[in-house]
C-alpha positions in Angstrom: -40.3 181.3 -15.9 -40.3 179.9 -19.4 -43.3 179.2 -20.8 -43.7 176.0 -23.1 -45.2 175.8 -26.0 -45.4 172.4 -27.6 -48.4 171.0 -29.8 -51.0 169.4 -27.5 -51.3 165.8 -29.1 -54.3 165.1 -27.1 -56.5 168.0 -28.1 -56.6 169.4 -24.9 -55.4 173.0 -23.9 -52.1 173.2 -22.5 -51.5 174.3 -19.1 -48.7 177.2 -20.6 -51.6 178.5 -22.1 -54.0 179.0 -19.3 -54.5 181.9 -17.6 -53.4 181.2 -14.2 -50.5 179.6 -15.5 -49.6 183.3 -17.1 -50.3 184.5 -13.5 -48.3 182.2 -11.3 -45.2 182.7 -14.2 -45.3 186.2 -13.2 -44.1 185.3 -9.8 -40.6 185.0 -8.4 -39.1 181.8 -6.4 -40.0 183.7 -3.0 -43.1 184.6 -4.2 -44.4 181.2 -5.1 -43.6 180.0 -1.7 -45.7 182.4 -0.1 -48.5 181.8 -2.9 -48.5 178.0 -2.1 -49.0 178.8 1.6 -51.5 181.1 0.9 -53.1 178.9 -1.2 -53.0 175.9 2.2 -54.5 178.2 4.3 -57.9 177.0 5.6 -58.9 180.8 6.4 -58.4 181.2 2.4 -59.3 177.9 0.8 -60.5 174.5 1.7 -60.1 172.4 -1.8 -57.6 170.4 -1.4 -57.8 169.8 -5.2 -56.9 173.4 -5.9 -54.2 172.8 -3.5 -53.3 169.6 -5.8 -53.9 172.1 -8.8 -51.4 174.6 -7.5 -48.5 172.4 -6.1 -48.7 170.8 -10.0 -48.3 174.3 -11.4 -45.4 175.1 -8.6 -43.3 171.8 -9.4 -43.4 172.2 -13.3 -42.3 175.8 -13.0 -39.4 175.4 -10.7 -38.6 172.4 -12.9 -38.3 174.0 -15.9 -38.8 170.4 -17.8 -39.3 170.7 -21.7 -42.8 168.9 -20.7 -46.0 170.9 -20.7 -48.9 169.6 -19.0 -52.6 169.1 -20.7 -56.1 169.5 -19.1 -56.1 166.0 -19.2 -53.0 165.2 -17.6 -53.8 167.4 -15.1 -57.3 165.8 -14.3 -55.4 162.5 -14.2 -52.8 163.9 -11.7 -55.5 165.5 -9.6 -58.2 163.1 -9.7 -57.0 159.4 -10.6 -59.3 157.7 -12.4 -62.3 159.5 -12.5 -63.5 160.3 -15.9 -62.3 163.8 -17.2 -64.9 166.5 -16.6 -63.8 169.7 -18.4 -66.2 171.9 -17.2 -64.7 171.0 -13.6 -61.2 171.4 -14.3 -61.7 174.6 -16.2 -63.6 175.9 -12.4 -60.2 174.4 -10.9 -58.0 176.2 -12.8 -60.5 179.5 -12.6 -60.9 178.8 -8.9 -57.2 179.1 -8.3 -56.6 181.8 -10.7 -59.1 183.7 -8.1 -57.2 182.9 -5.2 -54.6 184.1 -7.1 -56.4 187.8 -7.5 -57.1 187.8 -4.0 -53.0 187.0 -3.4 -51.9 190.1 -5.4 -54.1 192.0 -3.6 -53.4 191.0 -0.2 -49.8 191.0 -1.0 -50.3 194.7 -2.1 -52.2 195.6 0.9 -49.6 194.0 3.5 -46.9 196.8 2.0 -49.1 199.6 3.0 -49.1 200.5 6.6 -51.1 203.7 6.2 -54.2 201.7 4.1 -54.0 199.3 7.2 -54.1 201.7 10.0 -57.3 203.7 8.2 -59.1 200.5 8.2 -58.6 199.4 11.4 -60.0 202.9 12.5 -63.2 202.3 10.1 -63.3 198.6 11.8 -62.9 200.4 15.4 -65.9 202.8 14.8 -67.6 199.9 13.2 -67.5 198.1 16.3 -67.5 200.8 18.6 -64.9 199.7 20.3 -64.0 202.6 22.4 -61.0 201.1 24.4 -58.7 201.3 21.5 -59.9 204.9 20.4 -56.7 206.7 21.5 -54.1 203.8 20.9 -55.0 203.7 17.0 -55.6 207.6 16.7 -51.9 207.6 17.7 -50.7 204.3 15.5 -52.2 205.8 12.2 -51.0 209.9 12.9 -47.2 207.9 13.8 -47.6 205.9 10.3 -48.1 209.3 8.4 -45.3 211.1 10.6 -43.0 208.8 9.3 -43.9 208.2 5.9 -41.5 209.3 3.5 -43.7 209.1 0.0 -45.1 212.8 0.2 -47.2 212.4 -3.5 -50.6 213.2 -4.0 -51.8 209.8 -2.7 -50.0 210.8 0.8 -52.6 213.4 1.2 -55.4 210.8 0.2 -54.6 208.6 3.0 -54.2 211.6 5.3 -57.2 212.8 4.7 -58.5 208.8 5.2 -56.8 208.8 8.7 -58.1 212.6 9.5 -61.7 211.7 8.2 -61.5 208.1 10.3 -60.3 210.4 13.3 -63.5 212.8 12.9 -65.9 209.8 12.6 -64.4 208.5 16.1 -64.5 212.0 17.7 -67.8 212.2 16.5 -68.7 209.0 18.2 -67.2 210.1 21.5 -68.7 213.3 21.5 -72.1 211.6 21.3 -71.2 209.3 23.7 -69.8 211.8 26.2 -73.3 214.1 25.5 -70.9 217.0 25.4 -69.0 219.1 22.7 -65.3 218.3 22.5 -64.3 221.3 20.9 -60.6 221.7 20.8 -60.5 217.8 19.4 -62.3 218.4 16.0 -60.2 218.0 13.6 -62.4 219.4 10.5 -59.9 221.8 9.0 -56.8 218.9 9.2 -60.1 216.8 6.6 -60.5 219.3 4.6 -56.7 220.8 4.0 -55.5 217.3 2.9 -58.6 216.8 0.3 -57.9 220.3 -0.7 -54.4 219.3 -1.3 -55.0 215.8 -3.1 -57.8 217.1 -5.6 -55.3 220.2 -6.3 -52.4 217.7 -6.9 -54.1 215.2 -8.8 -55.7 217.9 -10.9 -52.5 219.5 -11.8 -51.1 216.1 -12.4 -53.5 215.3 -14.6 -53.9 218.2 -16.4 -49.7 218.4 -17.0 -50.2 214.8 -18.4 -53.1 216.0 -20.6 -50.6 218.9 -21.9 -47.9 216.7 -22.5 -49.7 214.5 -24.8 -52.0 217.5 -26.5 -48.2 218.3 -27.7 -47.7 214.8 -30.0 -51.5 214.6 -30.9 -54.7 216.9 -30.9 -56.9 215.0 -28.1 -60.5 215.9 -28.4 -61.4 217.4 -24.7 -60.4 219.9 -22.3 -59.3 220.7 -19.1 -62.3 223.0 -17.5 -61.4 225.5 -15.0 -57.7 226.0 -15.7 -57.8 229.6 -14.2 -59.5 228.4 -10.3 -57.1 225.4 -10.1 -53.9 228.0 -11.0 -55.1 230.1 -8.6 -55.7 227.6 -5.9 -52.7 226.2 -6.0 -50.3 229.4 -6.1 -51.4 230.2 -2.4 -48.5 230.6 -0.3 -49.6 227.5 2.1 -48.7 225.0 -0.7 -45.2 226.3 -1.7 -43.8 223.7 0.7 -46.0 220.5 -0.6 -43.8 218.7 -3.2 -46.3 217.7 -5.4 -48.2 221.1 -5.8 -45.1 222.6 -6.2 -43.7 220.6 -8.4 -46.8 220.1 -11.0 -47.0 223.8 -11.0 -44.1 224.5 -12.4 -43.8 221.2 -14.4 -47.7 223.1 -16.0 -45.2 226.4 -16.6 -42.8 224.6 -18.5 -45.8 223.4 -20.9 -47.7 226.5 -21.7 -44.9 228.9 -21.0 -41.4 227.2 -22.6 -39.7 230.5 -24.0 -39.4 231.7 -20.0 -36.6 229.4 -18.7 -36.6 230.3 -14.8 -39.9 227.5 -15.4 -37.3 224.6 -16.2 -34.6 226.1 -13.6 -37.0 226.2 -11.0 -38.3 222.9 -11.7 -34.6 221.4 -11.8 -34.4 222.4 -8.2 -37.6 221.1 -6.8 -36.4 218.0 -8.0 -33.4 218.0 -5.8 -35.3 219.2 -3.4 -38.4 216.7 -3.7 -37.8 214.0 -5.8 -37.5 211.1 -3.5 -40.5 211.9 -1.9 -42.6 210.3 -4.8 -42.6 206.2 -5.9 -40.2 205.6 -8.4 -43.0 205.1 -11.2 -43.8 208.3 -10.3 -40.8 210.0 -10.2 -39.7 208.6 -13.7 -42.5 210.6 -14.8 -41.6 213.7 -13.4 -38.4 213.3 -14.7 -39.7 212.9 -18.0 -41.2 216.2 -18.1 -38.0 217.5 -17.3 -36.0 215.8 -19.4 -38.7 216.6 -22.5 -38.2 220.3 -21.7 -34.2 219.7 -22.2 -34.2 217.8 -25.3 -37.3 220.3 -27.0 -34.7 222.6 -26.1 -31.7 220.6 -27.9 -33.5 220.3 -31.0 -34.5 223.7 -31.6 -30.9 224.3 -31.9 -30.3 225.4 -27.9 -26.9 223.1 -27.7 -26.5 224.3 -23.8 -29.1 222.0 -23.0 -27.3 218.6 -24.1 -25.4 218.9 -20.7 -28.8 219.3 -19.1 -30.3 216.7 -20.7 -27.3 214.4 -19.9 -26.8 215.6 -16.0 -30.8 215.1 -15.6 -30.1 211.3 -17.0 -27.5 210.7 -14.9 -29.3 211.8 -11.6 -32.2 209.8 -12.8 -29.8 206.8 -13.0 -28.7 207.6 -9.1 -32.0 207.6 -7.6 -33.2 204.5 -9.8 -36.1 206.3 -11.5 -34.9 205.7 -15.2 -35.7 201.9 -14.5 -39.0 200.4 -14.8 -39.8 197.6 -12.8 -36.1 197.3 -12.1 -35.4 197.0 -15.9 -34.3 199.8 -18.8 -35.9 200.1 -21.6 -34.0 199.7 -25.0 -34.7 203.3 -26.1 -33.7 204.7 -22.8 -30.5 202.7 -22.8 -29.9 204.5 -26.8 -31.1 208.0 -25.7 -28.9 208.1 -22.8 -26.1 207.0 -24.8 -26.7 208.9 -27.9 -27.1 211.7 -25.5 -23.5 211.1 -24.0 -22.0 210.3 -27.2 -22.4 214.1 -28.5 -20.8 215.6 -25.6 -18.1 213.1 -26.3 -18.3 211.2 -22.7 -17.1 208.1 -24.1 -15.6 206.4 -21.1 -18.9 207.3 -19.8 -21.0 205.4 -22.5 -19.1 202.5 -22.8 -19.1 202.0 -18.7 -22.7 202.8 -18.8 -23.5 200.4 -22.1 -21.7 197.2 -20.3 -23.2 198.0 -16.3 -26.3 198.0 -17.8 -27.2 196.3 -20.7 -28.2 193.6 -18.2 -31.2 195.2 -17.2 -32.5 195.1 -21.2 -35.1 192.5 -21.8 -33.0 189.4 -22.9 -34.9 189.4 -26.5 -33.8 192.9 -26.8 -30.1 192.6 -25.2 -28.1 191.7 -28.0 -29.6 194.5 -30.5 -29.1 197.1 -27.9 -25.9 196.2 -27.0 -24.3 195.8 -30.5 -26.2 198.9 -31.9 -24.8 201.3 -29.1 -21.3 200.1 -28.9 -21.3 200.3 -33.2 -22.3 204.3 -32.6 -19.8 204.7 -29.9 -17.0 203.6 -31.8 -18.5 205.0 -35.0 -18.1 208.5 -33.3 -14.6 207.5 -31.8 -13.9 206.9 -35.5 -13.4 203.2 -35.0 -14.8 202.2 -38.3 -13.4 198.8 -38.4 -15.1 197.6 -34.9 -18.4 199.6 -35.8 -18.2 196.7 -39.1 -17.6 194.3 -36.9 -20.8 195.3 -34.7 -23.2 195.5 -37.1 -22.8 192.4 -38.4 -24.7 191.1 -34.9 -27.4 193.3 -34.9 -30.8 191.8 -36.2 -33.2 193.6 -38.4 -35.8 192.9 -36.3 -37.2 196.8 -35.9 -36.9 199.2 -38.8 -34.6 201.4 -36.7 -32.2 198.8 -37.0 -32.2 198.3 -40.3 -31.8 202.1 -41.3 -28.6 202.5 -39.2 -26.9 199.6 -39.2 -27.0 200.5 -43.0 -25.8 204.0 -42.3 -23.1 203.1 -40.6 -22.0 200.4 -42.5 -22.0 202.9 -45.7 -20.4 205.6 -44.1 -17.3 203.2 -42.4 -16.8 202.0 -45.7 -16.4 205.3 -47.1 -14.2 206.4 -44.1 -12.1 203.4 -44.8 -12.0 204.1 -48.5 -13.5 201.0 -49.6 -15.0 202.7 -52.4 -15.7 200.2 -54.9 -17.9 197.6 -52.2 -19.3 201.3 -51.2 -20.9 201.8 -54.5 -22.4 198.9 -54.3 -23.8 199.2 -51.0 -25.5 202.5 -51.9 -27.2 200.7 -54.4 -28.7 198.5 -52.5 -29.5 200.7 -49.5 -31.3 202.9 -52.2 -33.2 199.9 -53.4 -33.8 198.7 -49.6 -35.7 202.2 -49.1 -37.7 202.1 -52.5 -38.8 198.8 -51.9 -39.8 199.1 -48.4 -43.4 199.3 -47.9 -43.7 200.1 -43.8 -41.5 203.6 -44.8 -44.3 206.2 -46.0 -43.1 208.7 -48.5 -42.1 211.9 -46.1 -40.0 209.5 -44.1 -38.4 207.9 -47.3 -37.4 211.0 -49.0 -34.2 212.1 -46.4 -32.7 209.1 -47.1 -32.7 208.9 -50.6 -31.9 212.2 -50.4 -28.7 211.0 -48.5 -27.8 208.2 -51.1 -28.0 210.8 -54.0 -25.6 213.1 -52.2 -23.7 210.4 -51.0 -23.4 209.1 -54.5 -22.3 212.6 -55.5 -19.7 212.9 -52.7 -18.0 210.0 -54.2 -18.0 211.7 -57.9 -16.8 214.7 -56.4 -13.6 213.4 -54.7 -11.1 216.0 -57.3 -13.4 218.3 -58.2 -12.9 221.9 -57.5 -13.0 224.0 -54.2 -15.8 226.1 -56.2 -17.7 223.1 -57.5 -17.4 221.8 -54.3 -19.2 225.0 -52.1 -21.8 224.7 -54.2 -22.6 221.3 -53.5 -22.3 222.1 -49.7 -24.5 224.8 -50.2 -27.1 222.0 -51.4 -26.7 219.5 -49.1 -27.2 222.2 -46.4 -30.6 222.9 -47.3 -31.5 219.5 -48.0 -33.8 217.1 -46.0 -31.2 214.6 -45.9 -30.8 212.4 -43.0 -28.0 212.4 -41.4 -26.6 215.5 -43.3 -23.8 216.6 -40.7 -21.7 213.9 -41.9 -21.9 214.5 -45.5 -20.7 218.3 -44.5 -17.7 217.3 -42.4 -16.8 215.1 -45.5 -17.5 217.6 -48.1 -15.3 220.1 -45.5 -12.3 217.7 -46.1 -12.3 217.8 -49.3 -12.5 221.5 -49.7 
């Protein structure tokens, strides 16, 4: 839903800006409709000027009418002619926006069977009431039989059901005056916390030693040593996420040994789609992290790892975040592809999914990845073309575009509107202010040789080693290119 913005006249906030209005713009179509009866219910809500409130905010969405509503025209709409009270419209809009909060909830609630059935038990040994004992014992344990999610919150609402279950035996037992020995169910409550504190521990310690890789963090992880013993017992080799976090924590601390990343490669075959998607993304991740810290300490065997991980990611659906790609993962995926040359591949996967972008973020992505593809397919007159679309709204952008743009000119020896262009990429760099020094210095350091390259077009095979023999031990970003040039010439 598109949210207007257009200067309030009346000096009254506009509805686009109010927070419920962010809220129910979050919404789909389907959504709304379920909202608004939520919202009529008489079990939920009995102000029938929220109700006004909400069916206002419902009509101007679905219209999508260059007119945005004030406070003030809202009052009017809502309550005639009474004279505007702010203070009550503002406990209107905050009473709806609470109903709203209650929605989300409720909506998320309604998708989880298992949360369901362990209240109802709690409810049932609330009101004691005895008759449905068995029937919801056998509802909740059916719910968990058939649950496919097998994550760390799986055994959190197992042990919920188990510990529900205990409380009810418990209840019986006392009622019956009598032991009921062969129905406790103590060890099945204590094996599934034993399983979710191990999982979520691991979890979070992986996460911890993920990030302590980018940036010193200030804390620890305490009792490393118990929790690697724990979880290494035999009984947990078959629960995905123990297994899987364990070996996800080996590929952290112990990199050099790579049965770690094999091993993990095959859990997630094995186990992958037992986890939520946000989830699995993550796990993914870790994988995929492993591959390309592999790739860039020179181990080129694991491009094809890194590019088979992305494209099993893309199967099950976990590379997308709420149903969209991000524009980096669209580029490192096709980056990725791009090196080993896959460029049917890349240009199937640039047009099937450049939809799922952001819109603001579409026409960059799609320009910028089709300019590399046909810049590697030696295209240079389309990669011109390309660039000429992309915006410089990120400084990414405006790095490479002018990379490619000087390096397609040189391919298509246009070398006098080259010259020029070096210039004013070297000045572009010098004069930008968001580049720190360390990041400015490999591309100057590419101009100057790049400036050189052109002076260097007849000199002599000797003159010309030497100057590879430079460039090699240079900074300069992106040097391979300057090499396969100054190869030519030799």
């Amino acid at each position: 839903m598109n949210k207007l913005k257009l200067k309030n006249q009346r000096g009254h906030a506009l509805l686009a800006d109010l927070k419920v209005f962010e809220f129910m713009s979050s919404l789909s179509t389907i959504e709304l409709n379920r909202f608004k009866k939520f919202v009529e219910s008489p079990y939920f809500n009995v102000n029938n000027s929220v109700i006004k409130l909400n069916e206002l905010i419902i009509k101007q969405l679905k219209s999508n009418s260059n007119h945005n509503y004030s406070k003030l025209e809202i009052w009017e709409r809502i309550y005639f002619d009474k004279k505007y009270n702010e203070k009550l419209i503002t406990n209107l809009c905050a009473e709806l926006l609470i109903l709203g909060e209650s929605f989300l909830a409720i909506e998320q609630y309604l998708k989880s069977p298992l949360s369901q059935a362990n209240d109802l038990l709690m409810s049932i040994h609330q009101k004691q009431i005895e008759g449905l004992f068995n029937s919801t014992q056998s509802k909740a344990r059916s719910f968990l039989a058939k649950y496919q999610n097998k994550s760390s919150l799986f055994y959190l609402h197992k042990f919920n059901v188990e510990r529900n279950i205990y409380t009810l035996l418990r209840f019986e037992e006392s009622r019956a005056q009598k032991t009921i020995i062969e129905k406790v169910n103590i060890d099945e409550v204590l094996d599934n916390l034993e399983i979710f504190y191990i999982s979520e521990k691991l979890k979070y310690t992986c996460a911890y030693l993920s990030w302590n890789k980018m940036t010193k963090l200030n804390f620890s992880v305490e009792n490393i040593d118990d929790l690697l013993i724990r979880a290494q017992q035999n009984k947990y080799n078959n629960i995905p996420p123990i297994a899987i976090y364990l070996r996800v924590f080996r590929t952290l601390t112990d990199e050099p040994n790579e049965e770690n990343y094999l091993e993990l490669k095959s859990l997630l075959q094995k186990h992958i789609h037992h986890f939520p998607l946000d989830e699995g993304k993550e796990i993914f991740d870790y994988a995929l992290n492993y591959t390309l810290r592999q790739v860039n300490n020179g181990n080129d065997k694991y491009l094809n790892e890194s590019f088979e991980l992305y494209k099993h990611s893309i199967e099950l659906g976990t590379i997308y975040v709420n149903g969209e790609l991000t524009p980096w993962t669209l580029k490192n995926i096709a980056s990725m592809a791009i090196r080993l040359k896959e460029f049917e591949w890349v240009e199937n996967f640039i047009k099937s999914n450049s939809q799922l972008v952001k819109e603001k973020f579409r026409k960059n992505v799609i320009n910028f990845n089709l300019a590399n593809l046909h810049w590697h397919k030696k295209e240079f007159n389309k990669v011109l073309k390309l660039v000429q679309n992309i915006e410089f709204d990120e400084l990414f952008y405006a790095l490479w575009v002018r990379l490619f743009t000087s390096t397609s000119y040189y391919e298509l020896k246009e070398f006098d509107t080259l010259s020029f262009y070096l210039e004013s990429f070297r000045t572009y760099i010098m004069r930008n202010k968001t580049l720190a020094k360390n990041r400015k210095d490999p591309y100057l350091l590419f101009i100057r040789y790049f400036k050189s390259l052109l002076d260097l077009q007849n000199a002599t095979t000797e003159k010309l080693k030497k100057f590879k023999q430079d460039v090699a031990n240079s900074g300069a970003i992106p040097k391979e290119w300057l090499l396969e040039k100054i190869d030519e010439l030799i």
